[in-house]
C-alpha positions, 0 to 999 in steps of 0.5 A: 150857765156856770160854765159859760161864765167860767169861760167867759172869764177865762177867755178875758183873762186869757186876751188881757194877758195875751194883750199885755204880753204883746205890749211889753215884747222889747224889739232888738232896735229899741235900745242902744246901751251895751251894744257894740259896733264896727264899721268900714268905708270909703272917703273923699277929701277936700282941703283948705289952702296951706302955708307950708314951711320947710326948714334944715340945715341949709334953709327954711323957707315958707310956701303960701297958699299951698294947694291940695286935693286927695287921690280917689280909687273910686268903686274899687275891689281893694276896699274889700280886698284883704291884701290891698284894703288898705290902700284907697282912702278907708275909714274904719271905726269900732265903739260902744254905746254907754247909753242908748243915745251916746257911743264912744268910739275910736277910729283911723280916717286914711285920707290922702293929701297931694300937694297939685303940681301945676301950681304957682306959689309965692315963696318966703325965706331962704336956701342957702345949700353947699355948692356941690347939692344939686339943689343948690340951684335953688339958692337965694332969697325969695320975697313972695317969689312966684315959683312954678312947682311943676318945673324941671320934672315934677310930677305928683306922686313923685319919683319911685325910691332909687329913681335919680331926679334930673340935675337941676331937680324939682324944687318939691313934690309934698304929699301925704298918701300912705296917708294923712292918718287921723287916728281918733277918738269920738264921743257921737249921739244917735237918734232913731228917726224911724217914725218920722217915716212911719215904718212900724218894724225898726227890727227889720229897718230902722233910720238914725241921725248922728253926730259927734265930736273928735280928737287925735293925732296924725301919724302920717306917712309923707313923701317929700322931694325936696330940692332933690334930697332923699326922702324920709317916707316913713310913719311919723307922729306929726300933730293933731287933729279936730273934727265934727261929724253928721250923719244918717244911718240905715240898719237893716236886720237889726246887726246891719248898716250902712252909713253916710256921713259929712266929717270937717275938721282942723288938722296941726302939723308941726312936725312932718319929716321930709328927708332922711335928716331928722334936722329936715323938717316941715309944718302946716295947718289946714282944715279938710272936709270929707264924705265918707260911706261906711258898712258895718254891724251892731252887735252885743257879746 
């Protein structure tokens, strides 16, 4: 009889603590603060109207309304092609999360910004070029004068370095493809919404929202012919950048995920480079939208 007892009480004792033990097993997933992550992915952009102001020596005029689209690759191997990575519109992103809810993190947005050819704009100001420019084909003074960009030969993405532009040349060919690099820092919240759909184990699958806010600068690459002066086309710090961002996240495997987000924003250019005098310069605001998905890892060291 005593030992039946005895075995009773230890059979107890052994399931409350059996019991207690299965209550208090932390799952990889259920806290965020110390982790870091960095991800990959692909965008597409799109862009308010722009009035773009071009100014040197010899002129400063202003084209309104500017329209705009990006460059799509679409499903392409260079998005994972060490070589050519970098060359469609990328994004990539690397943080840490300082509690369980908030990350901050840094990241570089490649979008890619060409101004549509086949467009007529009005025109304000001047061009006043010496006699002896091929663009001075080009002089007078415009009043919200229509202006085809597309005439005498221009075409987006431009002419390759060296390549002689016909004589009259185009009047300009404007973009930002090697890109329009919004170089920035977010500070973004994330919450885990798995048991909205029930799933009992984020450990091997785990939904989250996300949202956050950003700031940077543009350090674009532009690539201007502009009444048929050579280009500048190199890095240049430009301007700044504004942003907000939305997003789901799907983590699989506890170290995996894959993430959409929509991302808008304002973008300040008072400083673009067009051609190889410093004195030639451009200036535009604008506000983009992007859609981008992403890959990437979660992870403590």
């Amino acid at each position: 009889m005593k030992t039946n007892i005895l075995f009773f009480f230890l059979l107890c004792f052994s399931l409350n603590t059996f019991a207690q033990e299965e209550i208090t097993v932390q799952r990889y997933t259920a806290h965020n603060k110390g982790k870091f992550f960095v991800s990959w992915g692909g965008n597409r952009d799109s862009y308010t109207k722009s009035d773009v102001n071009f100014r040197g020596k010899d002129y400063n005029f202003t084209v309104a309304d500017m329209k705009a689209h990006d460059k799509p690759k679409g499903w392409h191997i260079d998005y994972v092609n060490p070589a050519n990575m970098t060359i469609p519109q990328t994004n990539f992103r690397m943080g840490y999360f300082i509690n369980d809810h908030y990350s901050v993190s840094i990241g570089w947005d490649h979008m890619k910004y060409v101004m549509t050819q086949n467009q007529t704009a009005n025109v304000t100001g001047y061009i006043n070029l010496p006699a002896d420019e091929a663009g001075s084909y080009y002089n007078g003074v415009y009043n919200n004068t229509p202006v085809d960009m597309s005439q005498n030969g221009a075409i987006e993405g431009g002419y390759d370095k060296g390549v002689a532009q016909g004589n009259p040349p185009a009047f300009l060919m404007y973009e930002h493809t090697d890109g329009l690099n919004y170089i920035n820092t977010e500070v973004s919240r994330h919450d885990d919404i798995s048991k909205w759909f029930g799933l009992p184990n984020t450990d091997k699958v785990q939904i989250n929202l996300t949202e956050g806010l950003g700031m940077g600068v543009l350090y674009p690459k532009t690539n201007t012919s502009l009444l048929g002066k050579e280009r500048h086309d190199d890095f240049h710090v430009s301007g700044y950048g504004l942003s907000a961002k939305a997003g789901i996240n799907f983590t699989f495997f506890k170290y995996f995920y894959i993430q959409g987000e929509l991302k808008g924003g304002y973008i300040n250019m008072q400083d673009i480079r067009t051609t190889t005098s410093s004195e030639d310069k451009a200036s535009q605001d604008f506000f983009f939208f992007q859609r981008i998905i992403a890959v990437g890892g979660i992870f403590r060291i």
